[in-house]
Backbone as CSV, one residue per row, in Angstrom:
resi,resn,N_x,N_y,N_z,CA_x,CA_y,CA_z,C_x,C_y,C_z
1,UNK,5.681,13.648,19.306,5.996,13.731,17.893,5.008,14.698,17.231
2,UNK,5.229,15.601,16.502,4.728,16.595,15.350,4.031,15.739,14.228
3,UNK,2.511,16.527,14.097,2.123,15.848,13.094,3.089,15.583,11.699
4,UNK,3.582,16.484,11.910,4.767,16.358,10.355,5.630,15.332,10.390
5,UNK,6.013,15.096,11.627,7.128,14.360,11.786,6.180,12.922,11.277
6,UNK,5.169,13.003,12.159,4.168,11.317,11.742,4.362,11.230,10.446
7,UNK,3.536,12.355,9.846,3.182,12.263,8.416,4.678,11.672,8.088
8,UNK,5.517,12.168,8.195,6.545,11.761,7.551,7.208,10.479,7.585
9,UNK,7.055,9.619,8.342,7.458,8.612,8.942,6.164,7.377,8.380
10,UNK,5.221,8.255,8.381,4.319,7.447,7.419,4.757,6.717,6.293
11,UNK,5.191,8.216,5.723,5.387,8.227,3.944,6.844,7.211,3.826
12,UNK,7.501,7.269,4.496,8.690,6.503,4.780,8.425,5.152,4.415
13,UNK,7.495,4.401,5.759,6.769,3.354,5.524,6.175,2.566,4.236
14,UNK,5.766,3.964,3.500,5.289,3.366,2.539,5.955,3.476,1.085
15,UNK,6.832,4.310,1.225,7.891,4.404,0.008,8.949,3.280,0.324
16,UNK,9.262,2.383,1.528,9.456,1.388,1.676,8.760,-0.239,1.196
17,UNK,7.362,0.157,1.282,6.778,-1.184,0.969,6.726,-0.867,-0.409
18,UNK,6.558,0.445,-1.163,6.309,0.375,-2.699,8.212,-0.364,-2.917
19,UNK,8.917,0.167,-2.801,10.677,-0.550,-2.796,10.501,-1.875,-2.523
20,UNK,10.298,-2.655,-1.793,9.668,-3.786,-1.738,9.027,-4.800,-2.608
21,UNK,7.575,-3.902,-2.794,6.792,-4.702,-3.671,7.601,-4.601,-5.668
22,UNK,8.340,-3.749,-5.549,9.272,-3.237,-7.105,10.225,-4.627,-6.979
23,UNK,10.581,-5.040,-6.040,12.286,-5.818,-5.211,11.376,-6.941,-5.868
24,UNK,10.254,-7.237,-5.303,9.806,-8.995,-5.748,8.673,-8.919,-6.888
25,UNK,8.350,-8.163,-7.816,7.405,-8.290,-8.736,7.925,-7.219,-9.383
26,UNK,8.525,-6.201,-9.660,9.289,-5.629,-10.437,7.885,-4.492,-11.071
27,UNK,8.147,-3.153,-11.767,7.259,-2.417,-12.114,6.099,-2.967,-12.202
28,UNK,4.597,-3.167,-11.850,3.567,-3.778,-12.933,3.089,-2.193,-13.743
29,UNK,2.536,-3.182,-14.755,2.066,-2.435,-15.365,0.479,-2.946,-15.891
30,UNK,-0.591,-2.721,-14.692,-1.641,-2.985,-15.135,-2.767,-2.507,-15.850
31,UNK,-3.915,-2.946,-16.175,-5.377,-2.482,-16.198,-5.846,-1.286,-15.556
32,UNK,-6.655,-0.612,-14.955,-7.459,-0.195,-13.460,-8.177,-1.019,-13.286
33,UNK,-8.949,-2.135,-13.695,-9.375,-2.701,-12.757,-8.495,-4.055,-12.168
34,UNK,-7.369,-4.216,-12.575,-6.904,-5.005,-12.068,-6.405,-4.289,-10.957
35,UNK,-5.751,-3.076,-11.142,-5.704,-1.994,-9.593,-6.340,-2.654,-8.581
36,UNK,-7.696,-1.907,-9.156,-8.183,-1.667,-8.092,-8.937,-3.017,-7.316
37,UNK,-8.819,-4.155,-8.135,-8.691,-5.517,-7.561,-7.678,-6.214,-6.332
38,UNK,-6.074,-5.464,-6.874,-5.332,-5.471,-5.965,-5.319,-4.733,-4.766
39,UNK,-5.897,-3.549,-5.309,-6.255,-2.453,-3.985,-7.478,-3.468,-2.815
40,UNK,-8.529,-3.917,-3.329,-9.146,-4.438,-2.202,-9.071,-5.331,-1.637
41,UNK,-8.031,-6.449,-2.345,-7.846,-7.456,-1.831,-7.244,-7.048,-0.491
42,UNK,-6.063,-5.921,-0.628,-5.139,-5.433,0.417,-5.701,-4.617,1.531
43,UNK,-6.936,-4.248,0.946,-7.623,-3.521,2.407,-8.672,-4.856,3.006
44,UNK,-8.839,-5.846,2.591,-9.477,-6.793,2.915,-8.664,-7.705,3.988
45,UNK,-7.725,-7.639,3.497,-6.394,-8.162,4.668,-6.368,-6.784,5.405
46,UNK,-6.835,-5.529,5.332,-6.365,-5.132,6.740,-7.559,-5.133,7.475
47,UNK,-8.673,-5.080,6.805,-9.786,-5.382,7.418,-9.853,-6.509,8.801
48,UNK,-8.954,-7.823,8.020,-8.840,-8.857,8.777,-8.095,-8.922,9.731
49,UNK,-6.745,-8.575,9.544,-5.887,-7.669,10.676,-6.787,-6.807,11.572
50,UNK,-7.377,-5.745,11.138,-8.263,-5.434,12.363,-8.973,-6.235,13.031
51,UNK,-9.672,-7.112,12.392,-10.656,-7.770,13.231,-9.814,-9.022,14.090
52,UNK,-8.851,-9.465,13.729,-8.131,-10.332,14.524,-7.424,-9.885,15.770
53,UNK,-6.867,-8.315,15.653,-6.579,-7.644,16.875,-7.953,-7.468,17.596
54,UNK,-9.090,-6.609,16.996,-10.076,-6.182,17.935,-10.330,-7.585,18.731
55,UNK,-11.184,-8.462,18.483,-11.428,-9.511,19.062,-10.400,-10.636,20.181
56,UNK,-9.163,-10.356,19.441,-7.984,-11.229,20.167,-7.242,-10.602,21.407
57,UNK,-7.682,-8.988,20.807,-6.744,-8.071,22.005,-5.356,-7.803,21.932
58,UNK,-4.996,-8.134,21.022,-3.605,-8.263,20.405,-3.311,-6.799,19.875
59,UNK,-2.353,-6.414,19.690,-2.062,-4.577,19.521,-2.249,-4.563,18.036
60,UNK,-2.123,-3.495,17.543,-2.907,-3.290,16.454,-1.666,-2.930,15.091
61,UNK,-0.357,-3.538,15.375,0.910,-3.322,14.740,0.564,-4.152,13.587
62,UNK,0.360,-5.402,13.065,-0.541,-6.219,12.083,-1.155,-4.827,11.363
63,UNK,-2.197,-4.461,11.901,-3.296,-3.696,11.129,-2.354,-2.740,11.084
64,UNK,-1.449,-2.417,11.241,-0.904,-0.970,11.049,0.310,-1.087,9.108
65,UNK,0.661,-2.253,9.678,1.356,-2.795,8.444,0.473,-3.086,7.106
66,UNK,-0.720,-3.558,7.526,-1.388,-3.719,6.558,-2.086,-2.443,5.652
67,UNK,-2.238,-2.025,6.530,-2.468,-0.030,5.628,-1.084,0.427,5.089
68,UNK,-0.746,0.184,5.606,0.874,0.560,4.772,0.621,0.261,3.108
69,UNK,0.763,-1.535,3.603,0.658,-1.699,2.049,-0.861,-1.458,1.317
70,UNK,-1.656,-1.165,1.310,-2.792,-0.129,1.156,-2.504,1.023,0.514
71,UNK,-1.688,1.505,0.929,-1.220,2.982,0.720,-0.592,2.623,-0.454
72,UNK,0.596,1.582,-0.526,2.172,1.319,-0.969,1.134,0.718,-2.774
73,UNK,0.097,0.308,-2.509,-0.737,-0.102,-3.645,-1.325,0.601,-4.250
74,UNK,-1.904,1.494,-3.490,-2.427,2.889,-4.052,-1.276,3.685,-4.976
75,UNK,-0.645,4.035,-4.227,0.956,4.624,-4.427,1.468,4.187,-6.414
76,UNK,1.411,2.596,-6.184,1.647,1.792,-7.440,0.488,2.180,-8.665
77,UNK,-0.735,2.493,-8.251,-1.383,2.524,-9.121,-0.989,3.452,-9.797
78,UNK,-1.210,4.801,-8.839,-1.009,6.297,-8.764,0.389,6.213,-10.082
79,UNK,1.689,5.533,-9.640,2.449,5.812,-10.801,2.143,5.021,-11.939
80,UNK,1.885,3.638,-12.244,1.248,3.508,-13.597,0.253,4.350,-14.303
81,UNK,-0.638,5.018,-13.594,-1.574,5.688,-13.992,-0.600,6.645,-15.062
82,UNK,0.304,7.793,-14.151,0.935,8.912,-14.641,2.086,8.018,-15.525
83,UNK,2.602,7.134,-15.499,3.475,6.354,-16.751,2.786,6.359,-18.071
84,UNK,1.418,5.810,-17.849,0.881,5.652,-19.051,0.007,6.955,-19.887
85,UNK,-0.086,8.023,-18.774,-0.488,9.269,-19.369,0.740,9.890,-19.989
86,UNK,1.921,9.806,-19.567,2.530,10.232,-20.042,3.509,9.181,-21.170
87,UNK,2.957,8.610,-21.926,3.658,7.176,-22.517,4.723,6.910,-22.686
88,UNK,5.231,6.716,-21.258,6.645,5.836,-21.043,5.832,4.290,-20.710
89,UNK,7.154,3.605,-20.902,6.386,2.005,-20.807,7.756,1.600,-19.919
90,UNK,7.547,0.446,-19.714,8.234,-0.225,-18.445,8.970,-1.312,-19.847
């Protein structure tokens, strides 16, 4: 596979979990620090995902999902950010 092709299949992934996280909690429209509260909670779970594969030996598909939504949170911030610079509201 082509790095492009990855990259792309990445972004897939995660324009999926942002569709997702819209499906069961619908636009938010937060703070930044509530962001970025949500942001670490979600790398804290992949943190843990890693460490439950490294130690267990278990493949690393868990931790792979969990950066996803990492990304898919980032992603969320990223458009409230530009919603509210540009003042549309939800």
């Amino acid at each position: 596979m082509t790095d492009e092709a990855r990259q792309a299949e990445v972004m897939l992934d995660v324009l999926a979990e942002r569709k997702r996280q819209d499906h069961i909690w619908g636009v938010q429209d937060n703070l930044a620090p509530i962001w970025l509260s949500r942001l670490m909670r979600e790398v804290g779970e992949a943190a843990n995902a890693l460490n439950g594969c490294w130690f267990s030996g278990r493949d690393l598909v868990e931790y792979r999902q969990q950066l996803v939504k990492v990304a898919a949170v980032a992603v969320s911030a990223v458009e409230d950010y530009d919603r509210k610079l540009a003042g549309d509201s939800e």
